[in-house]
PyMOL CGO cylinders between C-alpha atoms (Angstrom):
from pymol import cmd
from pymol.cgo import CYLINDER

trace = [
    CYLINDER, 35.42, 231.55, -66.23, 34.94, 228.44, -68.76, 0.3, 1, 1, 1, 1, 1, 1,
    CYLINDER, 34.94, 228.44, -68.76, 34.46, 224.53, -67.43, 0.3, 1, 1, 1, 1, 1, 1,
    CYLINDER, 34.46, 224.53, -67.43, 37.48, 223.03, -67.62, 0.3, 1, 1, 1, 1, 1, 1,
    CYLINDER, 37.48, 223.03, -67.62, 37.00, 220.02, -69.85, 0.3, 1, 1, 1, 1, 1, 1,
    CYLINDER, 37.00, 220.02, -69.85, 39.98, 218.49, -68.70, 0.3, 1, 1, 1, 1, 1, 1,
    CYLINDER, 39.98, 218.49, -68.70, 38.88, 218.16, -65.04, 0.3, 1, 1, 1, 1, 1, 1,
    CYLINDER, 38.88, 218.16, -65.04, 35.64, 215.71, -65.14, 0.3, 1, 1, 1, 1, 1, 1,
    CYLINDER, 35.64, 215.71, -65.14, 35.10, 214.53, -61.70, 0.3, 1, 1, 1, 1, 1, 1,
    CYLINDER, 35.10, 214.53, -61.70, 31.65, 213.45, -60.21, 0.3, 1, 1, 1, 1, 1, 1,
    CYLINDER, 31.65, 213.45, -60.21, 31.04, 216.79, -59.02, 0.3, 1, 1, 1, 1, 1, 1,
    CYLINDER, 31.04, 216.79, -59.02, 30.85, 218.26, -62.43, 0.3, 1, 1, 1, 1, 1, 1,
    CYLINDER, 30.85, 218.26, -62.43, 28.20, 215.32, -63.02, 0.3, 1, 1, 1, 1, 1, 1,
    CYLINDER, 28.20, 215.32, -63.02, 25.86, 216.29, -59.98, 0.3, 1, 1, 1, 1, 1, 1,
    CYLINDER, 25.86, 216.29, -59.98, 25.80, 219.75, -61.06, 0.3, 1, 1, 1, 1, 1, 1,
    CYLINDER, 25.80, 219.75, -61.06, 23.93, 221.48, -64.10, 0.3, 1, 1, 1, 1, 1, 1,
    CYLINDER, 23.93, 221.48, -64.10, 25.71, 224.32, -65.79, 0.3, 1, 1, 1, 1, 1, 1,
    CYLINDER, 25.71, 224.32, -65.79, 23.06, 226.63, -68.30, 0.3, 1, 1, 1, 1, 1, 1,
    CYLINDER, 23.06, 226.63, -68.30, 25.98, 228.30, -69.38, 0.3, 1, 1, 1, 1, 1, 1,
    CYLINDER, 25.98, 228.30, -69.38, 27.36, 225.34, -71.05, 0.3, 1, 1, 1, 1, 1, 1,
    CYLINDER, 27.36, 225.34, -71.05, 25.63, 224.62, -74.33, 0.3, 1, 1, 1, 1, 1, 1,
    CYLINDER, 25.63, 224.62, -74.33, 27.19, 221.56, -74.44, 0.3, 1, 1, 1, 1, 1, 1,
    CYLINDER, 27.19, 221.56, -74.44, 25.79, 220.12, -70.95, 0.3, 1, 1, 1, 1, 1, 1,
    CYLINDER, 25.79, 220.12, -70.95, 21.93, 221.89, -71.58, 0.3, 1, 1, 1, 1, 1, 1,
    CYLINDER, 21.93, 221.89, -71.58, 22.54, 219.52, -74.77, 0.3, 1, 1, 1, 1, 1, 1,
    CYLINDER, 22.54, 219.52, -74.77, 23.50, 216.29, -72.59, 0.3, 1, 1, 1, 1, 1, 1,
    CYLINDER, 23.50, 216.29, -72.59, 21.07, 217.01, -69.72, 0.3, 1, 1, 1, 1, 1, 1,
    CYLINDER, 21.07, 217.01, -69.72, 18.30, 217.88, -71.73, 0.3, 1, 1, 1, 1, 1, 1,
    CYLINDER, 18.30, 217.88, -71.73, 18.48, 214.68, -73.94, 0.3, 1, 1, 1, 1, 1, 1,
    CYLINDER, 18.48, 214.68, -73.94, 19.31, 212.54, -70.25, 0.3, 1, 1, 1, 1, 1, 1,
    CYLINDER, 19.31, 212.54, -70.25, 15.78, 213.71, -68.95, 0.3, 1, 1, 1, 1, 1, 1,
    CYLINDER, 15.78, 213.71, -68.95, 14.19, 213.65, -72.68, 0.3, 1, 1, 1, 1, 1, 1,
    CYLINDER, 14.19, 213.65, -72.68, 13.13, 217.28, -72.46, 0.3, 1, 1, 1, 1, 1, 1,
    CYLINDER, 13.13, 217.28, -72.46, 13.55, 220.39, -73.83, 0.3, 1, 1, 1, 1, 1, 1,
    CYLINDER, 13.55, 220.39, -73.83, 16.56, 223.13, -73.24, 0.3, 1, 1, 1, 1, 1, 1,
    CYLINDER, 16.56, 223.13, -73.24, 13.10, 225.17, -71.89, 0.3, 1, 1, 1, 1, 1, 1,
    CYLINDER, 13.10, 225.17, -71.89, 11.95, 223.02, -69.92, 0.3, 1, 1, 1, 1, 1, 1,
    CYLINDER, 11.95, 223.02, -69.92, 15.31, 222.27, -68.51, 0.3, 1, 1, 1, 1, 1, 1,
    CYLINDER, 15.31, 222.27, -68.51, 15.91, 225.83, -68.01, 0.3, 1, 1, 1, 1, 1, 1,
    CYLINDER, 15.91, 225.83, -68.01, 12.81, 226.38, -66.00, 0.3, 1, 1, 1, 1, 1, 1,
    CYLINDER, 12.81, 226.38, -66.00, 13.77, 223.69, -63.73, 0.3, 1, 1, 1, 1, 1, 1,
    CYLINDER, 13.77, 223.69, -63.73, 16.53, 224.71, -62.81, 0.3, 1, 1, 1, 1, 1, 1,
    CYLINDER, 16.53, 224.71, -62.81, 15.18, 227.92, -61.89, 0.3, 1, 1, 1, 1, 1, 1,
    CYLINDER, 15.18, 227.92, -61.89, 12.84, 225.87, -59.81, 0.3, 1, 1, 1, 1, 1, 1,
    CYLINDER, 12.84, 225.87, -59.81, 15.07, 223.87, -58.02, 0.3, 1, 1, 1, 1, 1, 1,
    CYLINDER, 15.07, 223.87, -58.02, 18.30, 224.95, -58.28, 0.3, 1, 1, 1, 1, 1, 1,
    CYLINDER, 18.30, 224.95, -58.28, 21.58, 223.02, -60.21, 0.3, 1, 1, 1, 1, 1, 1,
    CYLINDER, 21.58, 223.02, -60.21, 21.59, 219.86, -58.41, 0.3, 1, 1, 1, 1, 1, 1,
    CYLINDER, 21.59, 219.86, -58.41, 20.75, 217.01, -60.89, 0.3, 1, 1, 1, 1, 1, 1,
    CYLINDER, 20.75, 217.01, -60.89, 19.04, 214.71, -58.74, 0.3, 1, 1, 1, 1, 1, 1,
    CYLINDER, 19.04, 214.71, -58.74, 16.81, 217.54, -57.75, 0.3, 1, 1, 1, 1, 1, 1,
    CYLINDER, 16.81, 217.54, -57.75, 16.28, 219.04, -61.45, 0.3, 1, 1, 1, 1, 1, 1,
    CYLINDER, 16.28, 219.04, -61.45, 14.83, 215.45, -61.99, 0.3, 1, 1, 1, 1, 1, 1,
    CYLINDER, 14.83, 215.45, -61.99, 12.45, 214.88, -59.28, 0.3, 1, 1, 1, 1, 1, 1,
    CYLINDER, 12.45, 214.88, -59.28, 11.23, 217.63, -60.41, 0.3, 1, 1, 1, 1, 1, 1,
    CYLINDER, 11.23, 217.63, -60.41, 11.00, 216.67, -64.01, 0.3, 1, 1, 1, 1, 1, 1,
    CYLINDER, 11.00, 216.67, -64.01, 9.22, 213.57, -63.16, 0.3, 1, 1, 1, 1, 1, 1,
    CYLINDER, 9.22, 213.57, -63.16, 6.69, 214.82, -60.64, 0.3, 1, 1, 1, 1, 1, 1,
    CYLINDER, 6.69, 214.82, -60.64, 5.70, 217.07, -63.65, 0.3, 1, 1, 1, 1, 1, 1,
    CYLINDER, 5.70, 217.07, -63.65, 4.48, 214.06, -65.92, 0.3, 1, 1, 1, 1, 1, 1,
]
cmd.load_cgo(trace, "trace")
């Protein structure tokens, strides 16, 4: 099933979708790193945005 573009509410924006290239595009560029490195945190930690960066930063 495909995101529905139409529906935006805040829990699409607390949530990371991989499947989307569109949102590994935004999130990537919101954390300034790559679609890898986004990828592999999410893996980590799980979708949850807030969590996908704490984890981000405690790597630098």
């Amino acid at each position: 099933m495909s995101d529905d573009k139409t529906k935006s509410g805040g829990q699409d924006r607390k949530r990371i979708s991989l499947s989307e290239d569109y949102e590994v595009r935004d999130w990537s560029q919101t954390f300034g790193v790559t679609a890898d490195e986004l990828r592999a945190a999410v893996q980590a930690v799980g979708n949850d945005a807030a969590a996908v960066e704490a984890h981000l930063k405690g790597k630098r």
